[in-house]
C-alpha positions in Angstrom: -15.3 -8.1 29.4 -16.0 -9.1 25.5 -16.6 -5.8 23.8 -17.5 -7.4 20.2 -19.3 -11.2 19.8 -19.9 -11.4 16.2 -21.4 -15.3 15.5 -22.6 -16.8 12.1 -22.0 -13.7 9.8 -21.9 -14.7 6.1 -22.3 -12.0 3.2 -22.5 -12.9 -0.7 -22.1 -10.6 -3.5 -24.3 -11.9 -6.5 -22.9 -15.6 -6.9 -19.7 -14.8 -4.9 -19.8 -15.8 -1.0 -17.2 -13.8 0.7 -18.3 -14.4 4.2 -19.2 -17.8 5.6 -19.9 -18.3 9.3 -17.8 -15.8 10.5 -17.7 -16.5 14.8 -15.0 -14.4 16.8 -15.0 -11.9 19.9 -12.9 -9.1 20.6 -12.5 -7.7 24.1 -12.3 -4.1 26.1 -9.0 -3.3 25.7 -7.8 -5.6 23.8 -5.9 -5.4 20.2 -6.8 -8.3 17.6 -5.2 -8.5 14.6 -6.9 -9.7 11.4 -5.1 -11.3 7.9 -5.8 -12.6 5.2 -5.1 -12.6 1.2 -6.6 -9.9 -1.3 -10.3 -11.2 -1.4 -10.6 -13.0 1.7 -13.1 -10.9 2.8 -11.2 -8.5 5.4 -12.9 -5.1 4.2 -16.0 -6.5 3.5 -16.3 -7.7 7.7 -15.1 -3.8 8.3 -17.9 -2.7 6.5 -20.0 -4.7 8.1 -18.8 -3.6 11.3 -18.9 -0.1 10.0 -22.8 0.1 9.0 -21.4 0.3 5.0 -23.0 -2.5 4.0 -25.3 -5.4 5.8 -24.3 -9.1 6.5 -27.2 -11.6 4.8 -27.0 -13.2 7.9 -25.6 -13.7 11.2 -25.3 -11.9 14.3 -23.3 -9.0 16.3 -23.5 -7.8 20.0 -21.6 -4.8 21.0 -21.3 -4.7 25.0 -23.8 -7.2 25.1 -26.2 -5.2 23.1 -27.6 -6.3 19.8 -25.5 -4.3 17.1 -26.4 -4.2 13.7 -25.7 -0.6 12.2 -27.6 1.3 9.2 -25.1 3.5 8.2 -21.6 4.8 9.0 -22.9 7.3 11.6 -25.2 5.2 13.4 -22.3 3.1 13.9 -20.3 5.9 15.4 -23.6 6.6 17.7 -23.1 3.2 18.5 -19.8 3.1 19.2 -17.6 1.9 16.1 -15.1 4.0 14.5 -13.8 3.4 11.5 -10.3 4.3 9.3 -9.9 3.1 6.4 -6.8 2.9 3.7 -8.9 5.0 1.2 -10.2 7.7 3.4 -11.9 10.5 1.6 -12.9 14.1 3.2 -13.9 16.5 2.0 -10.9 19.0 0.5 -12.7 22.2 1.2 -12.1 21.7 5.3 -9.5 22.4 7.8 -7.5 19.9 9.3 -9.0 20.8 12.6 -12.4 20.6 11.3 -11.9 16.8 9.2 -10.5 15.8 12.9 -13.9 16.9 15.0 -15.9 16.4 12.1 -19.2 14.5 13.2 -18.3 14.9 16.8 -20.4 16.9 19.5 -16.9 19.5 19.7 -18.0 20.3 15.6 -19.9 23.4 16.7 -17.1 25.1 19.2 -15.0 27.8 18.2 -12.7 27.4 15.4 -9.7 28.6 18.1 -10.5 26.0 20.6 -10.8 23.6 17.8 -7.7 24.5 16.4 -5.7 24.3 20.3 -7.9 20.5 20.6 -6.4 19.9 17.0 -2.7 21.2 17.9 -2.9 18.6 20.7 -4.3 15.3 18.9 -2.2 16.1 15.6 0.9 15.7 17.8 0.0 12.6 19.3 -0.2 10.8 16.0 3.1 12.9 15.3 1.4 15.1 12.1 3.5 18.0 11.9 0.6 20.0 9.5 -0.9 23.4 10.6 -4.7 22.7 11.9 -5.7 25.4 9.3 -4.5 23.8 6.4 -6.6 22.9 4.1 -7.4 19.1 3.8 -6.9 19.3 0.0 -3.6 20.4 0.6 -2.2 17.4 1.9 -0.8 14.2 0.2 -3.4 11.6 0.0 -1.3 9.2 2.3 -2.0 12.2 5.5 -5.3 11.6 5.3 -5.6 8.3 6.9 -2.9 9.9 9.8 -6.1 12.5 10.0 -8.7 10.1 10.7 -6.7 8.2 13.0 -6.5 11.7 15.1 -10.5 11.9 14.7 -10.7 9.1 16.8 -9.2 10.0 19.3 -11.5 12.9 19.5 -14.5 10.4 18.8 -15.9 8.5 22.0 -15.9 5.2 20.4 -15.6 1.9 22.4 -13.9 -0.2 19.0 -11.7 1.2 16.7 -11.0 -0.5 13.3 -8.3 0.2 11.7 -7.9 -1.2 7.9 -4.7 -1.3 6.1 -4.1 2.6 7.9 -0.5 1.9 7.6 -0.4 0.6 4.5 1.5 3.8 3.0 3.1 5.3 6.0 7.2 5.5 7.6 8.3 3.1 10.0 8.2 6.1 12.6 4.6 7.3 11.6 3.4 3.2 12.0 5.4 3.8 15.6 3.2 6.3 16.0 0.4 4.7 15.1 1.1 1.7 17.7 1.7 4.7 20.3 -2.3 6.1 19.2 -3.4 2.1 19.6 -1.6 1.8 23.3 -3.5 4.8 24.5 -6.9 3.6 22.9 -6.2 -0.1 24.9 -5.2 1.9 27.8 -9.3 3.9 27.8 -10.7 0.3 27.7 -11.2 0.5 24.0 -11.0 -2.3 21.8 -9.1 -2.4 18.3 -9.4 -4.4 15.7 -5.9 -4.3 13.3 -6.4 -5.4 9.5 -2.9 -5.2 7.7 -1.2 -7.1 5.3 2.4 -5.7 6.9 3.0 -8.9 9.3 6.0 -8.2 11.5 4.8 -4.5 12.4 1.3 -6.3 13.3 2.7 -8.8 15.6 4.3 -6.6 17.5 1.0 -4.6 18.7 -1.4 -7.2 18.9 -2.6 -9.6 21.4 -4.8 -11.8 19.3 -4.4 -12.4 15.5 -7.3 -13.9 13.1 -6.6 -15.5 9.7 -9.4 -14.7 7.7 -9.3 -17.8 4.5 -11.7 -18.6 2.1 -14.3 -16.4 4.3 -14.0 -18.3 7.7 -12.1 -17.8 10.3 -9.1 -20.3 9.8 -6.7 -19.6 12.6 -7.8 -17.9 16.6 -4.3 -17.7 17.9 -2.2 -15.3 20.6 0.5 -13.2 18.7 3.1 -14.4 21.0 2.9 -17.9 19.4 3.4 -16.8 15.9 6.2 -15.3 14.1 5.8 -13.3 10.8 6.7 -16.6 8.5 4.2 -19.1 9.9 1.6 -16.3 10.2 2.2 -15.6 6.2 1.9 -19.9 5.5 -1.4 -19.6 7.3 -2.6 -16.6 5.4 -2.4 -18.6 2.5 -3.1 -22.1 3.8 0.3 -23.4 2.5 3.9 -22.7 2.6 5.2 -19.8 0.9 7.9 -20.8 -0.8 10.8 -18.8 -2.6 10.6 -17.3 -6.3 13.2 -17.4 -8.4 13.6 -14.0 -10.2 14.4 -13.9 -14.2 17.6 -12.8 -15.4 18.1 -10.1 -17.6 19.0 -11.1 -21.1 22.1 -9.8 -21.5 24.9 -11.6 -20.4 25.9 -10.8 -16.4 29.5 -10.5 -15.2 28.4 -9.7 -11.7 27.7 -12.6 -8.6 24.0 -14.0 -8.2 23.5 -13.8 -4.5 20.2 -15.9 -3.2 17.8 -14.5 -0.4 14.9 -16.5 1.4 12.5 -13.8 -1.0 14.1 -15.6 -4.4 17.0 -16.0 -5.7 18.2 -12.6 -7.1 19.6 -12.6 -10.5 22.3 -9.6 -10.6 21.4 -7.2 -13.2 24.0 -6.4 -16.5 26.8 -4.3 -16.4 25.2 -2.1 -19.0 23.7 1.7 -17.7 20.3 2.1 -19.0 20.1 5.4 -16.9 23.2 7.9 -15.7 22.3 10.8 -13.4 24.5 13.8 -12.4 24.2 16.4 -9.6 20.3 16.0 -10.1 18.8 19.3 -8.8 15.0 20.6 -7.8 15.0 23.9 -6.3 14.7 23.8 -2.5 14.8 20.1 -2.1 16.8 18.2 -4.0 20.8 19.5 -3.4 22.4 17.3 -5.5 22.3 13.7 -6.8 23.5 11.0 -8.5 22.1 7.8 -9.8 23.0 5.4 -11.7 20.8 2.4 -12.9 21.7 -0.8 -14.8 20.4 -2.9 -17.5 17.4 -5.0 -15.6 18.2 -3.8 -12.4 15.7 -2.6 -9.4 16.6 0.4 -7.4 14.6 1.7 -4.5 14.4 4.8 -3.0 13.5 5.5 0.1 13.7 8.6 3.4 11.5 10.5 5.5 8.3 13.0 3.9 10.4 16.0 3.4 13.7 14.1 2.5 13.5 15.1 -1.5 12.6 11.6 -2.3 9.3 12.3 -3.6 10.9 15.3 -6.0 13.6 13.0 -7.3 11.1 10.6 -8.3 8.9 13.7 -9.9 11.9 15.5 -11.5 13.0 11.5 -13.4 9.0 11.3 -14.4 8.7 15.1 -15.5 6.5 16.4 -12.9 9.0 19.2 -11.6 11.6 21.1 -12.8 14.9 20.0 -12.1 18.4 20.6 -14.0 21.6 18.4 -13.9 25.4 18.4 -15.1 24.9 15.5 -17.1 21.4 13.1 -18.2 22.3 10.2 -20.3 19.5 7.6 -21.4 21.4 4.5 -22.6 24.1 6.4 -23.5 22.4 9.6 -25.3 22.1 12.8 -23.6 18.6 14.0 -22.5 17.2 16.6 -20.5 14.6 17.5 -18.0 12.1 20.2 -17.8 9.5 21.6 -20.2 8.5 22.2 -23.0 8.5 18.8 -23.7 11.0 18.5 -26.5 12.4 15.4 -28.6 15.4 14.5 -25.6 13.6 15.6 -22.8 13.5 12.5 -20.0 10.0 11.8 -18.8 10.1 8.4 -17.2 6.6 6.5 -17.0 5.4 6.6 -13.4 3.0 4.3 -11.5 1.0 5.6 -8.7 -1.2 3.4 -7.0 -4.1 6.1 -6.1 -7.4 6.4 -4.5 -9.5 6.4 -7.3 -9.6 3.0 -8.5 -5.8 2.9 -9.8 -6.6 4.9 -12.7 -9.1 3.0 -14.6 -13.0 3.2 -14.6 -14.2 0.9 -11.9 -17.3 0.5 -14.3 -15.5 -1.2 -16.7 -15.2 -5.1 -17.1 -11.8 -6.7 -16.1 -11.9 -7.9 -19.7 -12.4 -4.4 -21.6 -10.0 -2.6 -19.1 -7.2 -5.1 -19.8 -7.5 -4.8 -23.2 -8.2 -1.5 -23.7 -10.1 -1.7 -27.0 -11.6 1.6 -28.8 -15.0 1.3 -28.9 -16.5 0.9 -31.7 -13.5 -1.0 -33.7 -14.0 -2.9 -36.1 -14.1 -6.7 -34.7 -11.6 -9.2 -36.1 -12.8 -12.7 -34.7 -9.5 -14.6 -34.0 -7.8 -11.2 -32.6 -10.1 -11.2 -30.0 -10.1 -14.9 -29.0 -6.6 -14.3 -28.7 -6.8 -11.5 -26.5 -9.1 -12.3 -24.7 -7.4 -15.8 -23.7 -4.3 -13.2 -22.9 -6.5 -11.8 -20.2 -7.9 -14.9 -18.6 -4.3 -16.1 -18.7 -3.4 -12.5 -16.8 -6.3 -13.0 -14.5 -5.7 -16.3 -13.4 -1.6 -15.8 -13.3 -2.3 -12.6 -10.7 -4.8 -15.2 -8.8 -7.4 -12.8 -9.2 -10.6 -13.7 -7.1 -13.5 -13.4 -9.8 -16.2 -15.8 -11.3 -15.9 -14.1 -14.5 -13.7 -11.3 -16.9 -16.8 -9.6 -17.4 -17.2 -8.7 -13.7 -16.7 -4.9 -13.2 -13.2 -3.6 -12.2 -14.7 -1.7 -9.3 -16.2 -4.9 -8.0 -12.9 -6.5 -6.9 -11.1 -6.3 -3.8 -8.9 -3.0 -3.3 -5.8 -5.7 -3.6 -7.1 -7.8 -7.1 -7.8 -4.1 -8.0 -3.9 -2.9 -7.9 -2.6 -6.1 -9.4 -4.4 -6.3 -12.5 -4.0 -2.2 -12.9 -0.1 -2.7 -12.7 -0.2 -5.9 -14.8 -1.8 -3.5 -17.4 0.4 -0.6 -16.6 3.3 -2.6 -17.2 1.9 -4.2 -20.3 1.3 -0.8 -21.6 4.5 1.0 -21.0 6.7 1.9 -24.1 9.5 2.7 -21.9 12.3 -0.2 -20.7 13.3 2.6 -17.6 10.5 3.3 -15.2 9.5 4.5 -12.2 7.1 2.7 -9.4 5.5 4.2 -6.6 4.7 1.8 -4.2 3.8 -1.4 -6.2 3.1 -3.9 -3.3 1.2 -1.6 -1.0 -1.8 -3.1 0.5 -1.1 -6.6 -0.9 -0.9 -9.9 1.2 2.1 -12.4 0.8 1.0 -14.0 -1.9 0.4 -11.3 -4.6 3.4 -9.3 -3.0 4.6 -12.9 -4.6 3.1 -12.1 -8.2 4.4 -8.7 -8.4 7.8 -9.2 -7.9 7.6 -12.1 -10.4 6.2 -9.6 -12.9 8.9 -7.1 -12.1 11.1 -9.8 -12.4 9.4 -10.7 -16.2 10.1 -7.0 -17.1 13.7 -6.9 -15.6 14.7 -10.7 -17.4 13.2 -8.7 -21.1 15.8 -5.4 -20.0 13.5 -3.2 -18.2 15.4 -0.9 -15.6 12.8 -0.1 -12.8 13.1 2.6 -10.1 11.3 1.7 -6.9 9.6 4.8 -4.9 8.6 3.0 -1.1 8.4 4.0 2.5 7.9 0.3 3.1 10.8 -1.5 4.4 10.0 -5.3 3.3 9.0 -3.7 -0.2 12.1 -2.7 -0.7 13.7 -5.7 0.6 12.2 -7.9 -1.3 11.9 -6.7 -4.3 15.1 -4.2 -5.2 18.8 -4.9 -6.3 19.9 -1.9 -4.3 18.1 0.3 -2.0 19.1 4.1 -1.6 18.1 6.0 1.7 17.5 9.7 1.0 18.1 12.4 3.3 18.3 16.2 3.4 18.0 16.3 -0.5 20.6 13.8 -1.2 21.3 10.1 -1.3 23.1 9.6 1.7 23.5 5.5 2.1 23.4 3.1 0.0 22.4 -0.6 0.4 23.3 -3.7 -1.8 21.1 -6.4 -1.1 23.3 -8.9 -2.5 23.6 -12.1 -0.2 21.1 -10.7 2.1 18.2 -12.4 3.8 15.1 -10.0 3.6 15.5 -9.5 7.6 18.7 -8.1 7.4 17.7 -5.8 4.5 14.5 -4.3 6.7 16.4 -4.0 9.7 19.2 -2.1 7.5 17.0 0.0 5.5 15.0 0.8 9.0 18.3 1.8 10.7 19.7 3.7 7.7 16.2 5.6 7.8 16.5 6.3 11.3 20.1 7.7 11.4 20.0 10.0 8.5 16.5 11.2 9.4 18.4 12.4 12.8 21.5 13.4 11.6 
């Protein structure tokens, strides 16, 4: 039985049209995956279907019943949950209370909530305390939180937007596991994610959502993750060749279907060793190259996350020996002339770091107000950021639309292009810096990392995400137990291979 008809929906923002005659169904029990590049209107239909915002026209039945929500909750009276990437609740609850929050078992005893909790949490594998606090937890749990809400929630379609986005091969098995059982009630699910071969392997139905239509109705079982991405984009998605790094190289140039890889210089830009942070990191050495990329990657409570904070400063850590192209440094605090503080990037919830007030124009080029113009300065600048806004294929009639305006995917590009811009470091550390992106600006990035690492910039990768790290790093180290316990050269390797490494690395040292 169809579940969800939704026929002719269209939505503009000012002069932008975002949605144009947007016609699909989506039945009980049934799992439809939906695609589509940063700005092809993906988030806008799930706030549509979520009662955040209102389509200019069009219209949607929900078991056969006119649906057209007000807000959020009268959605979820209606019978539409939603989770999205950026979840926020509020810090000051429990995790038992963010799951029933909204939900007729709000009122019960905090015990019984906390037992209901115990029960849900472990079904979406979450191995927090129901009391802890909600502020407590790392951003990337909260979405894991909501997903547990609703199963609590008696909602008929579930849509889940970019949820897994930021979470571990096993935690995205979980989340399948959560999506079986839904399918299994009658429920129906709608799937948005920009991570192709974990999507096709739960859905039954995938949509390609292009220039606001709906450009592609096809089963999953016809496509595999490379046509799906050439339909994403309308095109082929060809190969980028990656930059080499100035100096001159000595070691082989391997070639991968993601680009062909130029091999970094022999020269260390950074030498770590016996790296220590009390309690979680036991003990480890690194050792990074002239324009090379090396990822790190392991399970939540593996020490990768310290290692990455102890480089950038954030915790205390000690070591037998530092050395910074050569010259001894330190970590800790005070912050003293030798101490090691690597720049770090953090994609985070609040738009990237920058005021999503702000014009594209002014938060690229980061002018003081209030300084003195000089008229040819500016021309030239601002030409530098129409040049960056149209090289990250940023979806925007104009640099003076607000940075809070574009999609959640335009959004991260442009705030790394500036990051990177920015930095007066040539060693840095990225958290992340495809997450959430479609093919095509997962495309752009790694040609800007690839800019940076051709000019000598040493970059240090920080990813639960399997194809991240395959396509964008020289070497990938899987952490475990406070240590680097495998390491993976990517040299020669087609991305596959690397994923399905990486994943089994992951999995064996997780168990060990």
């Amino acid at each position: 039985m169809t579940l969800l008809q939704v026929d002719g929906l269209t939505k503009s923002f000012g002069a932008r049209r975002v949605l144009r005659d947007v016609t699909f169904s989506l039945a009980e029990g049934e799992v439809v995956g939906l695609v589509g590049t940063n700005g092809a209107g993906k988030s806008t239909l799930g706030d549509i279907l979520a009662g955040i915002t209102a389509a200019d026209s069009g219209v949607m039945t929900l078991r056969r019943r006119p649906y057209a929500p007000l807000s959020t909750g009268d959605a979820r009276q209606l019978g539409v949950g939603v989770v999205e990437q950026l979840v926020r609740i509020d810090p000051a609850l429990t995790v038992a209370q963010a799951v029933f929050r909204g939900t007729p078992q709000a009122g019960r005893p905090r015990a019984e909530l906390r037992r209901q909790a115990q029960v849900l949490l472990s079904e979406v594998t979450l191995d927090v305390d129901p009391d802890t606090l909600v502020g407590e937890l790392p951003h990337f749990l909260h979405g894991v939180v909501e997903v547990a809400r609703v199963l609590a929630e008696d909602t008929r379609l579930v849509v889940l937007d970019e949820v897994s986005a930021a979470l571990l091969p096993v935690e995205v098995s979980a989340l399948h596991a959560v999506t079986a059982r839904l399918v299994r009630q009658g429920r129906g699910v709608l799937y948005i994610s920009h991570r192709l071969p974990e999507m096709l392997e739960v859905v039954d139905r995938v949509l390609v959502l292009r220039d606001g239509r709906i450009a592609l109705d096809s089963p999953a079982d016809t496509l595999d993750p490379v046509r799906l991405a050439a339909e994403t984009v309308g095109e082929p998605v060809l190969p980028a060749p990656r930059v080499a790094p100035a100096p001159p190289r000595t070691r082989e140039v391997a070639v991968s279907p993601a680009g062909s890889r130029a091999a970094p210089a022999d020269e260390v830009a950074l030498e770590v060793r016996n790296l220590r942070v009390p309690g979680t990191v036991q003990g480890v050495d690194l050792l990074v190259h002239r324009g090379e990329v090396v990822g790190l990657t392991g399970h939540r409570s593996s020490g990768v996350g310290e290692i990455a904070g102890a480089l950038s400063g954030e915790l205390p850590a000690v070591t037998d020996e530092l050395l910074l192209h050569g010259q001894p440094r330190s970590l800790g605090s005070p912050v003293e002339d030798g101490t090691l503080r690597l720049p770090a990037y953090r994609p985070d919830e609040d738009a990237y770091g920058v005021d999503p007030g702000e014009t594209i124009a002014r938060t690229l080029t980061q002018e003081r107000r209030g300084a003195l113009p000089d008229l040819q300065k500016e021309i030239a600048t601002l030409r530098g950021v129409i040049r960056t806004v149209h090289r990250m294929d940023v979806k925007t009639l104009s640099i003076r639309t607000v940075f809070g305006a574009l999609s959640g995917g335009d959004q991260h590009k442009l705030a790394l292009a500036r990051w990177m811009a920015t930095s007066t470091e040539d060693v840095v550390v990225l958290h992340e810096p495809t997450r959430g992106l479609d093919v095509l600006a997962r495309e752009q990035v790694r040609r800007m990392l690839d800019e940076a690492t051709g000019r000598g910039t040493s970059v240090v990768v920080v990813s639960v995400d399997p194809d991240e790290l395959a396509e964008c790093c020289d070497r990938v180290g899987i952490v475990s137990s406070g240590r680097v316990a495998h390491w993976i050269d990517t040299s020669g390797l087609p991305v596959a291979a690397v994923r399905e490494r990486i994943a089994e690395a992951t999995s064996t040292h997780s168990a060990a």
